[in-house]
Backbone of each chain as ProteinMPNN parsed JSONL, in Angstrom:
{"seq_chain_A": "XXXXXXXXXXXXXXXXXXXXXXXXXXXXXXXXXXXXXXXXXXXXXXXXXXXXXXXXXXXXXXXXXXXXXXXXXXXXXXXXXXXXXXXXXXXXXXXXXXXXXX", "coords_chain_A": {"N_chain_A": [[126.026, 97.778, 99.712], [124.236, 96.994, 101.994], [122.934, 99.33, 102.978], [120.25, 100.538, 103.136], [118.017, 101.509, 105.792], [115.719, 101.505, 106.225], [112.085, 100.432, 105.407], [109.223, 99.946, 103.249], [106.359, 98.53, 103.312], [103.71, 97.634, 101.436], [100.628, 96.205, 101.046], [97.893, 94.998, 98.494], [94.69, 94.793, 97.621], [92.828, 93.364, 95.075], [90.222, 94.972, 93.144], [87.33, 92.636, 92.499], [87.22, 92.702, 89.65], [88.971, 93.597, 88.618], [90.938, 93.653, 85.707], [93.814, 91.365, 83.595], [95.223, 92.832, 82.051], [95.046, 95.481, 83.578], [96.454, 95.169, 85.254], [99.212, 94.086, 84.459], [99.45, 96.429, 83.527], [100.005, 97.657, 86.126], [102.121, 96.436, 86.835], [103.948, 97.106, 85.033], [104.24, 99.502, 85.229], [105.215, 100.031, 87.754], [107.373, 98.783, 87.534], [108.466, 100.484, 86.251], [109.702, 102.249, 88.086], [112.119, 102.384, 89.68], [113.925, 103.528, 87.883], [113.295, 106.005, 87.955], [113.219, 107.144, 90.734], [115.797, 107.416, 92.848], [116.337, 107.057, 95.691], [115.289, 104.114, 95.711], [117.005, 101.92, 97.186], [116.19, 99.187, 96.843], [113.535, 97.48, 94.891], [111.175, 95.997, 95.551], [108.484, 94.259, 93.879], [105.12, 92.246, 93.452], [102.837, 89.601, 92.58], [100.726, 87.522, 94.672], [101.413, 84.631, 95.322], [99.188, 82.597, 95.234], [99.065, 80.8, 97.132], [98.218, 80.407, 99.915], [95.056, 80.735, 101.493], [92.989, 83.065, 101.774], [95.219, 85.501, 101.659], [96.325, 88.767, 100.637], [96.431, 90.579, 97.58], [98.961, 91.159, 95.985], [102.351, 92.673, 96.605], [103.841, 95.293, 97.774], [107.821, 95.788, 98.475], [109.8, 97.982, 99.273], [112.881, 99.304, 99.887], [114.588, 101.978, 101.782], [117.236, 104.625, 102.037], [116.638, 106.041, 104.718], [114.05, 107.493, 106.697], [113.737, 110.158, 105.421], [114.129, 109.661, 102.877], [112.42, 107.923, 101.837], [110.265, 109.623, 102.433], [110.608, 111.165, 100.089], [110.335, 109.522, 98.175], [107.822, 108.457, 98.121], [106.151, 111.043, 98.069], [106.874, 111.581, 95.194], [106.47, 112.583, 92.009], [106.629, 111.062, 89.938], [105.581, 108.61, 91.558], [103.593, 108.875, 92.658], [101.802, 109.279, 90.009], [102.091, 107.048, 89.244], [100.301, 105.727, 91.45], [97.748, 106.793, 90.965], [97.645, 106.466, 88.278], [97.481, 103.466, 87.961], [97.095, 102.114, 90.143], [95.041, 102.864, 92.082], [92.299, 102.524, 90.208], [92.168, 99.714, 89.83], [92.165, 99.186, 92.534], [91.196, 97.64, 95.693], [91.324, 97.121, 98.459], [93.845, 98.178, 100.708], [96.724, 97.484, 102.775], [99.462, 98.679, 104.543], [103.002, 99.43, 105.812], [105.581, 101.28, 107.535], [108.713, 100.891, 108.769], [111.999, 100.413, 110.336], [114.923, 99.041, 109.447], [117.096, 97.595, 111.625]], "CA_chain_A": [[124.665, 97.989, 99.218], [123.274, 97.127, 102.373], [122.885, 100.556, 103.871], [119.028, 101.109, 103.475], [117.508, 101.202, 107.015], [114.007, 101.386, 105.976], [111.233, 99.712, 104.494], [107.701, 100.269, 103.145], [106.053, 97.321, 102.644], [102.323, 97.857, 100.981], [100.125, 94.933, 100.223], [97.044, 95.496, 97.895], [93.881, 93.598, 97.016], [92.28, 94.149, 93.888], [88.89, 95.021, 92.895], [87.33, 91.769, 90.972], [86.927, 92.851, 88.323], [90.725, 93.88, 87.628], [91.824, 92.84, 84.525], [94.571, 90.663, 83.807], [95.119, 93.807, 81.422], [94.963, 96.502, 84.188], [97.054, 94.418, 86.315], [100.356, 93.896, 83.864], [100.263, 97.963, 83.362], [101.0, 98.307, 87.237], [103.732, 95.542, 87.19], [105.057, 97.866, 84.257], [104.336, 101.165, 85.721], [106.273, 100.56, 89.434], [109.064, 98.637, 87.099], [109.624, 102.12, 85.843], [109.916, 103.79, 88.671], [113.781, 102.75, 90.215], [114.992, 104.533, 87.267], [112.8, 107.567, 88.316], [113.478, 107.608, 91.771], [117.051, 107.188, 92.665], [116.143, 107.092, 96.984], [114.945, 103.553, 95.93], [117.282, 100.727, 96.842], [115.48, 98.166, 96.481], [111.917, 97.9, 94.736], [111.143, 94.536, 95.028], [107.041, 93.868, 94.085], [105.078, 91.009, 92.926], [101.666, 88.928, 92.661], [100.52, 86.873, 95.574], [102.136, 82.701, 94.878], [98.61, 81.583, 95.694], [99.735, 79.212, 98.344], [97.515, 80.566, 101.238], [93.892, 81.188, 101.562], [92.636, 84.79, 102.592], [96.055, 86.252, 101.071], [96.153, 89.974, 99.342], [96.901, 89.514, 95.562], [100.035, 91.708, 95.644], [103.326, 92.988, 97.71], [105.128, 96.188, 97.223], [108.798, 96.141, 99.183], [110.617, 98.978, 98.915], [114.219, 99.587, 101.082], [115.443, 103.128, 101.665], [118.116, 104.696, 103.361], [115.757, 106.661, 105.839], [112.729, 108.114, 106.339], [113.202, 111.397, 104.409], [113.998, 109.11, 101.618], [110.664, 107.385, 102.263], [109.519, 110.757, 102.183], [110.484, 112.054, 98.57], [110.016, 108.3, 97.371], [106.119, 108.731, 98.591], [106.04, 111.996, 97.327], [107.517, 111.537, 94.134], [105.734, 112.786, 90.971], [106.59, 109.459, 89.235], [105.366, 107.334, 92.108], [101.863, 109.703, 92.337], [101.094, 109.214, 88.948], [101.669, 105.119, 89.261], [98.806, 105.149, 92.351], [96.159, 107.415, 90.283], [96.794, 105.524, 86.897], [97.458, 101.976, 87.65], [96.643, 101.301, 91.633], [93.671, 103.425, 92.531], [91.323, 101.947, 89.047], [92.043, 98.347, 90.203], [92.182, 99.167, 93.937], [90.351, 97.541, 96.692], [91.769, 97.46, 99.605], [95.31, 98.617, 100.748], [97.469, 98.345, 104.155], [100.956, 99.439, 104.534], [103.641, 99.452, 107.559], [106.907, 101.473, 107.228], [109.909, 100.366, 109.339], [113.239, 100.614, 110.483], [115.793, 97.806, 109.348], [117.819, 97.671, 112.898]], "C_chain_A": [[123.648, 97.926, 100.36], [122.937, 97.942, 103.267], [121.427, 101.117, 104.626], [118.57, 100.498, 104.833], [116.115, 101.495, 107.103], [113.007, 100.914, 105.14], [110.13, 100.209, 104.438], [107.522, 99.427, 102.503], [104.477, 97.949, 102.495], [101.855, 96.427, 100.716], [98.676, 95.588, 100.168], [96.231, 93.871, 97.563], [93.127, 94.412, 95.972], [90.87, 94.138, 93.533], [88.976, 93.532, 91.797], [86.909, 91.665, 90.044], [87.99, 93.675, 87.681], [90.808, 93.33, 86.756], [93.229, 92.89, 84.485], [95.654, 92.233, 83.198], [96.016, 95.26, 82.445], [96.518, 95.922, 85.159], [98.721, 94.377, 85.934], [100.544, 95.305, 84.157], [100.655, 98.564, 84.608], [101.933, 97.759, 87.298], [104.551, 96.273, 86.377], [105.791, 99.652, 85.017], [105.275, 101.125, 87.082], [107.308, 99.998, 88.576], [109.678, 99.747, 86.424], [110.17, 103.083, 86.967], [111.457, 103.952, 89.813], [114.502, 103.98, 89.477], [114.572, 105.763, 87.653], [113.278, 108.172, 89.532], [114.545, 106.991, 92.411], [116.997, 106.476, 94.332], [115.82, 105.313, 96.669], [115.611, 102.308, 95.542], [117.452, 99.403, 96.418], [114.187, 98.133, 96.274], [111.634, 96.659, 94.563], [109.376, 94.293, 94.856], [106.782, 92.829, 93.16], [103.778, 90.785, 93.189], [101.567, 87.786, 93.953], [100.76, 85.455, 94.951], [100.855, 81.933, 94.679], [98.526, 80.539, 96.342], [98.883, 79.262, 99.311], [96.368, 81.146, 101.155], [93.886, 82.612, 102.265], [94.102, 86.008, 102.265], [95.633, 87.617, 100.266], [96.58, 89.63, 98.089], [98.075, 90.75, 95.302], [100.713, 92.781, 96.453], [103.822, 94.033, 96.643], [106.433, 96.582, 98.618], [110.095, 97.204, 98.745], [111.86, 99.644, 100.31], [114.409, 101.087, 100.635], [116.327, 103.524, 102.67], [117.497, 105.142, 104.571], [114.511, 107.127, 105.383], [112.575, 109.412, 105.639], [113.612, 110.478, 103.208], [112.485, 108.577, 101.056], [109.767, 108.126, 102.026], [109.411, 111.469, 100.867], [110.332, 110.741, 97.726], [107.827, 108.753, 97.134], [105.59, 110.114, 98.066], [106.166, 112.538, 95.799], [106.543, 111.552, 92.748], [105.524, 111.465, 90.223], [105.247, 108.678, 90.205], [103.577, 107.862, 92.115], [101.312, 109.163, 91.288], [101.11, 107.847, 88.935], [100.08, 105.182, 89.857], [97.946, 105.931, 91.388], [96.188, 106.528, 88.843], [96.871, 104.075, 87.137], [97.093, 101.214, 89.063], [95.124, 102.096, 91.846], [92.35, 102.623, 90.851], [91.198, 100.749, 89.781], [91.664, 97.972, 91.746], [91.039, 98.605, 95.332], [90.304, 97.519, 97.96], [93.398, 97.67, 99.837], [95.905, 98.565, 102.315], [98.686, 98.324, 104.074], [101.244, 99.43, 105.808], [105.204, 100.042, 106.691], [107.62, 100.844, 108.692], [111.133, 100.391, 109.807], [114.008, 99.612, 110.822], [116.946, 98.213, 110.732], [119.075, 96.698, 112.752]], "O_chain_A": [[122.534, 98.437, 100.24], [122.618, 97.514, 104.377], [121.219, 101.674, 105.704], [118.664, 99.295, 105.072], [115.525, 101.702, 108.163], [113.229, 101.08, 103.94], [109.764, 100.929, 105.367], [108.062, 99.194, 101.422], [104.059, 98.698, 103.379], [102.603, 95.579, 100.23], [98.175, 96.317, 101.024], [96.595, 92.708, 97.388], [92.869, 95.615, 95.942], [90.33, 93.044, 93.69], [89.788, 93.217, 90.927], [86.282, 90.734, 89.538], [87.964, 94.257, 86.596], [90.748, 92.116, 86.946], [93.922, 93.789, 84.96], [96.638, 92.612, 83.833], [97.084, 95.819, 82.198], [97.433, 96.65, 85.543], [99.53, 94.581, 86.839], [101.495, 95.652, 84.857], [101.352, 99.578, 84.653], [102.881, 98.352, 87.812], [105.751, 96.31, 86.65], [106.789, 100.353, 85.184], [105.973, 102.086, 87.406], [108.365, 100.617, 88.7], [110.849, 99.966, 86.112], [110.774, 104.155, 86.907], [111.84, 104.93, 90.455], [115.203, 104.9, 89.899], [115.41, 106.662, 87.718], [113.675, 109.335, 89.602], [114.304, 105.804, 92.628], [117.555, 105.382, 94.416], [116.207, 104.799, 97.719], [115.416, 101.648, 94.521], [118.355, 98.75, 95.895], [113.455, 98.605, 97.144], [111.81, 96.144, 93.459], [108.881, 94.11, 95.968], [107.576, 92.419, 92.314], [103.266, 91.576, 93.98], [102.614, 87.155, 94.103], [100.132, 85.249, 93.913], [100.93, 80.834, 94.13], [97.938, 79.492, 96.07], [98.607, 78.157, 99.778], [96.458, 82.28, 100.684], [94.659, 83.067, 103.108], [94.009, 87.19, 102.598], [94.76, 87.601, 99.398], [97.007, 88.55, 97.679], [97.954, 91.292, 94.203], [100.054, 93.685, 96.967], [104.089, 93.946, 95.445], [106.189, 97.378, 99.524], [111.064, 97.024, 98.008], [111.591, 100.256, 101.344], [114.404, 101.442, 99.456], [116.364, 103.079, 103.817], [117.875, 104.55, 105.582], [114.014, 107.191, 104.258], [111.462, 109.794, 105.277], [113.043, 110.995, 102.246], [111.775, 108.872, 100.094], [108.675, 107.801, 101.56], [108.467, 112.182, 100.526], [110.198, 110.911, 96.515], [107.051, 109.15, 96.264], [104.443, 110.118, 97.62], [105.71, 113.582, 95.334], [105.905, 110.535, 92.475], [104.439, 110.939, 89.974], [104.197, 108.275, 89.705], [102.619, 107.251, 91.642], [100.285, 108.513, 91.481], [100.05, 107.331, 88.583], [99.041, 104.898, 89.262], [97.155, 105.091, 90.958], [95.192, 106.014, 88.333], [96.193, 103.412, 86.352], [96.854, 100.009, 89.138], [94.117, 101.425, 91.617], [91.331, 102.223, 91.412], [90.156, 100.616, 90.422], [91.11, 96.952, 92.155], [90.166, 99.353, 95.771], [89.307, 97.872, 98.59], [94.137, 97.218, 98.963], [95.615, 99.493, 103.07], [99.0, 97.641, 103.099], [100.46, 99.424, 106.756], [105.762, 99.552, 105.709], [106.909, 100.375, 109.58], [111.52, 100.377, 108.639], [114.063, 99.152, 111.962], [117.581, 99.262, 110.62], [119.866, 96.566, 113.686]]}, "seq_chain_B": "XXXXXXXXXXXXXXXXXXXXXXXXXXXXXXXXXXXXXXXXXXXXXXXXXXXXXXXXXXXXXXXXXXXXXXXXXXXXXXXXXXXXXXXXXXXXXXXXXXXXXX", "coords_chain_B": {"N_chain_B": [[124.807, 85.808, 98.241], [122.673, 86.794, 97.715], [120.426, 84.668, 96.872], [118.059, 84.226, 97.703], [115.163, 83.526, 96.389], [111.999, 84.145, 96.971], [109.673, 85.856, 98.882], [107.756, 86.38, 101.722], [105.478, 88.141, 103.337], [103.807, 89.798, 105.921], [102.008, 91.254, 107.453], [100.984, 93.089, 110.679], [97.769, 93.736, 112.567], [97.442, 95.204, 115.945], [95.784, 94.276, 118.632], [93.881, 96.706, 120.502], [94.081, 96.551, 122.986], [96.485, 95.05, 123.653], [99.267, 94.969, 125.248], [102.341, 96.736, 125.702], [104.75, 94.819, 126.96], [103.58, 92.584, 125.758], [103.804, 93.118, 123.005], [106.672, 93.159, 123.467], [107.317, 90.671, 123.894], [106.901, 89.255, 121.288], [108.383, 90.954, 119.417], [111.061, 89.718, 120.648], [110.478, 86.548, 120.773], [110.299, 86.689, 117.705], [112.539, 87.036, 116.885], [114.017, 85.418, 117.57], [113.902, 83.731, 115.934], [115.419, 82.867, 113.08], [117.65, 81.916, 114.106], [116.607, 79.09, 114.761], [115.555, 78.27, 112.435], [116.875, 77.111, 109.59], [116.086, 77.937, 107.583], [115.968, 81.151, 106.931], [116.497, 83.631, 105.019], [116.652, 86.344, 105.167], [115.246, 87.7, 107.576], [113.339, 90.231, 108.507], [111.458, 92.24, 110.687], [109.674, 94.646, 112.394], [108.394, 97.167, 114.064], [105.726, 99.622, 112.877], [106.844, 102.938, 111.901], [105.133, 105.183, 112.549], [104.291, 106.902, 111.248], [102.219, 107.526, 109.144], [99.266, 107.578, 108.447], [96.323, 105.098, 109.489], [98.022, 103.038, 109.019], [99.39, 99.433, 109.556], [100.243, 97.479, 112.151], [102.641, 96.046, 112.501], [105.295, 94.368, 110.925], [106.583, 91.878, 109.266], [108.613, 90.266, 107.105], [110.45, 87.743, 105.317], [112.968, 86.318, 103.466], [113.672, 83.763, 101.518], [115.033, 80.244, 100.024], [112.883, 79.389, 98.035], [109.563, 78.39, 97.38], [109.356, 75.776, 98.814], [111.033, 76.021, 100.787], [109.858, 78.142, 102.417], [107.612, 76.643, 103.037], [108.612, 74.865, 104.81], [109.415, 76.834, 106.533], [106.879, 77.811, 107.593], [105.662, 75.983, 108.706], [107.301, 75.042, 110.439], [108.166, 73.801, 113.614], [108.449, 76.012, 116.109], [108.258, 78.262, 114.609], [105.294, 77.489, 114.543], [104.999, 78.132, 117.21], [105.709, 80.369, 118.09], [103.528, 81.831, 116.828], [101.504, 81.299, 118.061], [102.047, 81.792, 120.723], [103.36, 84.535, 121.085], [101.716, 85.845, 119.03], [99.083, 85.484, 118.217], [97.827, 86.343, 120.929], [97.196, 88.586, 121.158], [96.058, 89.406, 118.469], [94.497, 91.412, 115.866], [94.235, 91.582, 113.074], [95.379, 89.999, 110.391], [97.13, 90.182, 107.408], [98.11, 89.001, 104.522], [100.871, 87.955, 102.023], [102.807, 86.152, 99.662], [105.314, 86.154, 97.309], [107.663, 85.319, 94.147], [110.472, 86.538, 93.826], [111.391, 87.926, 90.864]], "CA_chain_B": [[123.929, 86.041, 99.344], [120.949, 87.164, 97.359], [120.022, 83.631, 95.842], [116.57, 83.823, 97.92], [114.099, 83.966, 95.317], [110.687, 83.837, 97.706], [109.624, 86.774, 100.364], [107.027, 86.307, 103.066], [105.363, 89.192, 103.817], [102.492, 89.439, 106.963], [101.165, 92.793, 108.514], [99.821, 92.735, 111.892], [97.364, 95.086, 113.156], [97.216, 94.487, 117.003], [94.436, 94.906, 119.467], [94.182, 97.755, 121.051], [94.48, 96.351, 124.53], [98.418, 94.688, 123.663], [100.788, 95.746, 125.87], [104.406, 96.913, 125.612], [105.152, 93.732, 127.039], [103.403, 91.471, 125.241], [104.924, 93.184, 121.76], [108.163, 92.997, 123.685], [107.983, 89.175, 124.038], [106.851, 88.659, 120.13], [110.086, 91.354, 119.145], [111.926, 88.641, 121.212], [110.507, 85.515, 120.028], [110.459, 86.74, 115.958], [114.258, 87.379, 116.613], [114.903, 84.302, 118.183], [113.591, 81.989, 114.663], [116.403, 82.445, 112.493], [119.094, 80.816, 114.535], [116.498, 77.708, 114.908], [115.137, 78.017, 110.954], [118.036, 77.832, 108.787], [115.747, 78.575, 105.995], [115.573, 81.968, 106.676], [117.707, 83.955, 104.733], [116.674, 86.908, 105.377], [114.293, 88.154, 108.173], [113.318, 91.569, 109.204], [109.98, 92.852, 111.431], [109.512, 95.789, 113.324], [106.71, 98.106, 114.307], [105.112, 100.482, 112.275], [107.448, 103.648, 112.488], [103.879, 106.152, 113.252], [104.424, 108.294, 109.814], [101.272, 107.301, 107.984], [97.834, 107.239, 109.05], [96.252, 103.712, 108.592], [98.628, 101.879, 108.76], [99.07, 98.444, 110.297], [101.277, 97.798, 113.356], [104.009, 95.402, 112.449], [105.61, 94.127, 109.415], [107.174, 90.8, 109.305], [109.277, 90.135, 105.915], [111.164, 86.933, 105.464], [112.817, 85.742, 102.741], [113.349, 82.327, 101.365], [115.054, 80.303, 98.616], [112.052, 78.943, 96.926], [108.117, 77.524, 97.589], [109.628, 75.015, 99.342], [111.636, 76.459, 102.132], [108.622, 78.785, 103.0], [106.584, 75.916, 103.415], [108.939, 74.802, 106.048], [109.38, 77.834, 107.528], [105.309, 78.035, 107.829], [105.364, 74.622, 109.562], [108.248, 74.69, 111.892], [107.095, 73.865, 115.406], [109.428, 77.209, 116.63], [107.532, 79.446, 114.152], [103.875, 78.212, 115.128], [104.598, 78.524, 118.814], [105.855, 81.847, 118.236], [102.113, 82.638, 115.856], [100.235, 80.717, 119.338], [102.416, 82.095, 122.097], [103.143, 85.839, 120.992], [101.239, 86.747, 117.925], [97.554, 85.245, 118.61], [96.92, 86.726, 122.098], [97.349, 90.06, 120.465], [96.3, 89.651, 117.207], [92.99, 92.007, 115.928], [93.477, 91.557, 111.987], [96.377, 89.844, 109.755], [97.087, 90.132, 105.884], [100.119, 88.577, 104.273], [101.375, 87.909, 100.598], [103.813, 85.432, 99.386], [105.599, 86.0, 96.151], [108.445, 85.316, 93.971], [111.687, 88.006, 93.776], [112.432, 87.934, 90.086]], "C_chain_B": [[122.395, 86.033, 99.178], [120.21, 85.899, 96.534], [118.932, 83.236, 96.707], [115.722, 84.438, 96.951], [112.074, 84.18, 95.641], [110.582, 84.721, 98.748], [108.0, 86.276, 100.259], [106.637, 87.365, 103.527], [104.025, 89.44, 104.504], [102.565, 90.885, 107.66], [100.011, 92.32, 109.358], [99.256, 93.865, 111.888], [97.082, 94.759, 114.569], [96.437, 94.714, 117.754], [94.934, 95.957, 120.317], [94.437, 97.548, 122.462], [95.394, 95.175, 124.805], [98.801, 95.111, 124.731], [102.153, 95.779, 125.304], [105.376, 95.466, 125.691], [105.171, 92.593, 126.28], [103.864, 92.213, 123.995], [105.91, 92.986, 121.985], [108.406, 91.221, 122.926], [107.449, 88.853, 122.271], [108.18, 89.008, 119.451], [110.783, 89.819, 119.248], [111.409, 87.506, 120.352], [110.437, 85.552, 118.812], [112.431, 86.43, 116.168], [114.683, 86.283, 116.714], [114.855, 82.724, 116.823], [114.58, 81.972, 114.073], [117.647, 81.347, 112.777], [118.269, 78.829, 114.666], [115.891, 77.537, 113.31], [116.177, 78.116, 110.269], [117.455, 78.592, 107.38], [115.24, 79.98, 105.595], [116.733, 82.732, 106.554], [117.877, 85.588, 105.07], [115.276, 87.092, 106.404], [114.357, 89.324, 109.173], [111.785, 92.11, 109.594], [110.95, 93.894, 112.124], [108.162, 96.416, 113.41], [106.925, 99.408, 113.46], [105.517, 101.979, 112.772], [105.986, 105.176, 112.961], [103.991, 107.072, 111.817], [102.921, 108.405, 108.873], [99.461, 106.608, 108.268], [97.131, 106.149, 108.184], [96.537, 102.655, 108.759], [98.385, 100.713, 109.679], [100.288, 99.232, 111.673], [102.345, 97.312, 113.444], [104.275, 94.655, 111.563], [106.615, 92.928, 109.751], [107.793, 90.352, 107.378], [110.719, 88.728, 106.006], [111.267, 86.604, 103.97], [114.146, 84.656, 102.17], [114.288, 82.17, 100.143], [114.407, 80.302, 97.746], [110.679, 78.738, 98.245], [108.639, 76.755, 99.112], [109.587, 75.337, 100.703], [110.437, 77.37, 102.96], [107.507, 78.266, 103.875], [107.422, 75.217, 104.836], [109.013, 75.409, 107.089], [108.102, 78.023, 107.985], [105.397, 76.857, 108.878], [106.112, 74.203, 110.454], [107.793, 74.893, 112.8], [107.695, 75.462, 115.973], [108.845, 77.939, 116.182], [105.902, 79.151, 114.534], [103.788, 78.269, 116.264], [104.81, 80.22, 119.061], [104.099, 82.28, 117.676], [101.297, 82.399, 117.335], [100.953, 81.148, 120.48], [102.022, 83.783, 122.079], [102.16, 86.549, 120.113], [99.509, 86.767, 117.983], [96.705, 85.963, 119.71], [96.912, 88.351, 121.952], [97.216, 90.57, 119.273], [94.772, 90.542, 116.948], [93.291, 91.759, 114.011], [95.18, 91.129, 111.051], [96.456, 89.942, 107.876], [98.65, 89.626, 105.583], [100.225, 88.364, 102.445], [102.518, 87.138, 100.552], [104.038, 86.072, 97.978], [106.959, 85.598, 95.446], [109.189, 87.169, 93.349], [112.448, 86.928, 92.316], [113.622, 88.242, 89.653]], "O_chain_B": [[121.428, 85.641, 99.832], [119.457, 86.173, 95.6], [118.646, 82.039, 96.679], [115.603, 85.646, 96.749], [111.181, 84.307, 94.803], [111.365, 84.509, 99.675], [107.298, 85.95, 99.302], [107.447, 87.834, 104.327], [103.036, 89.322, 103.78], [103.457, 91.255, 108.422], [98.949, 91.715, 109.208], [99.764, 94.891, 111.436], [96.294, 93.813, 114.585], [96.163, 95.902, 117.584], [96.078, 96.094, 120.751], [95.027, 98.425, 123.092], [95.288, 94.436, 125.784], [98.151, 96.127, 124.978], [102.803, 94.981, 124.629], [106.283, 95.087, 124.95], [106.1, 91.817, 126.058], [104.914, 91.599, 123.807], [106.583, 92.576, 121.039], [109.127, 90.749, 122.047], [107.857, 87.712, 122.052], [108.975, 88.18, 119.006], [110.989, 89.014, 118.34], [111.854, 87.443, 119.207], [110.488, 84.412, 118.349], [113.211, 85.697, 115.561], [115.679, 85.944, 116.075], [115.324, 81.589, 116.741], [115.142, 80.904, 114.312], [118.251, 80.482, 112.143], [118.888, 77.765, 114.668], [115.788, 76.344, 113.023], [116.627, 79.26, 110.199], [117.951, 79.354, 106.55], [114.528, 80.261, 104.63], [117.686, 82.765, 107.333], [118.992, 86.088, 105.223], [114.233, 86.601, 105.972], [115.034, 89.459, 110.193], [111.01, 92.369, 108.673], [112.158, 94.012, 112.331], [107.107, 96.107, 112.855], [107.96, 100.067, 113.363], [104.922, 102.456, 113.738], [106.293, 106.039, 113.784], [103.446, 108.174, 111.868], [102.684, 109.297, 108.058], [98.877, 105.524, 108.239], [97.127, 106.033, 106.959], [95.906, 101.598, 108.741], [97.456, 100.747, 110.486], [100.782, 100.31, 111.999], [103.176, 97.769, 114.229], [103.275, 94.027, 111.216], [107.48, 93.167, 110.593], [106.889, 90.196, 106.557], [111.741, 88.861, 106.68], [110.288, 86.548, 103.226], [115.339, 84.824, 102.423], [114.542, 83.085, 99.361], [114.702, 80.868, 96.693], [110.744, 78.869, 99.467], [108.336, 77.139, 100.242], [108.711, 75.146, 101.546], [110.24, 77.145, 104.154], [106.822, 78.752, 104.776], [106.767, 75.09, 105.87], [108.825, 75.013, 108.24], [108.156, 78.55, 109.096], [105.077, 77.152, 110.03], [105.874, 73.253, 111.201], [107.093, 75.866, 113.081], [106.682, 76.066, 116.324], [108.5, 78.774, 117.018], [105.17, 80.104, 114.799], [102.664, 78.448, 116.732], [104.298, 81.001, 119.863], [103.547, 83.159, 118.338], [100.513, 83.268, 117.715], [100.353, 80.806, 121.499], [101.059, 84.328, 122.618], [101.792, 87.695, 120.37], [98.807, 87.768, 117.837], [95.496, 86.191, 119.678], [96.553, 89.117, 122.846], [97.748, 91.585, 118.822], [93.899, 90.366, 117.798], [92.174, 91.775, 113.492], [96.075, 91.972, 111.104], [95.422, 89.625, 107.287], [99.757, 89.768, 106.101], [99.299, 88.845, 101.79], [103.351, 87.39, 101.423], [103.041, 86.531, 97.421], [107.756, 85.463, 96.375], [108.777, 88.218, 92.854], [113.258, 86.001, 92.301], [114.041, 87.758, 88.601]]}, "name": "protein", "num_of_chains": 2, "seq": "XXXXXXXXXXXXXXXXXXXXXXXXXXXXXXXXXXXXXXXXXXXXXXXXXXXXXXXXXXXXXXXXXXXXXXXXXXXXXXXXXXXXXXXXXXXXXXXXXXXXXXXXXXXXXXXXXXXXXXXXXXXXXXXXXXXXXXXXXXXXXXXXXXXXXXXXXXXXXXXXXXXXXXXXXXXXXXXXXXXXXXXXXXXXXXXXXXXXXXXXXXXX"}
């Protein structure tokens, strides 16, 4: 299983005035989207623990085998329609780093 | 293997006047924590493969059994000499996220 040699890690902060509301329907909307997009070994995301001051309020880790996987993951009609209905509404700031597991 | 339930996840962005070198010697000293942290069960950084305008510059991902172990790993003398040797004299803007891996 552990073949994927790439990562895209995202971390997001949320406008405040997300609701708790807005907030569940992205934890639903990316938990749909392994079954959609097959390139995606591992989709691991989640809410910030609150443990550390100045923290973003939520991680998206996603393993693939390479970067054209990376590429039709990121491209991916499914994964599009997550960011316009359930990340871009709540969205406030966003940075991202892809990778190569060595 | 997979009974860490806690990732660690920190994006650097680094000043623009880094060197090669000085990312070399952080490479080096990130690599070198596991063998003195046992509590890291998994840990993988690298630099920001250039695909995606934006982005940060280096992705640090560790992960953990629990709360706990994190909090050691945060406080081991080995990991803050690495944050005050390599990561500080080159740092221009950090974000990170803790969460649990249901």
């Amino acid at each position: 299983m552990e073949k994927a040699t790439f990562r895209h890690v995202v971390l997001l902060r949320f406008r405040a005035d997300a609701s708790e509301q807005a907030k569940q329907a992205l934890r639903d909307g990316l938990g749909a989207l392994p079954s959609q997009i097959p390139e995606l070994r591992s989709y691991r995301f989640g809410d910030d623990a609150g443990l550390a001051a100045g923290n973003f309020d939520f991680a998206i880790v996603a393993d693939l085998d390479d970067e054209q996987a990376w590429r039709t993951y990121a491209g991916h009609p499914a994964h599009q329609a997550a960011i316009e209905q359930f990340i871009r509404p709540i969205l406030e700031e966003r940075v991202a780093v892809q990778y190569r597991l060595d």
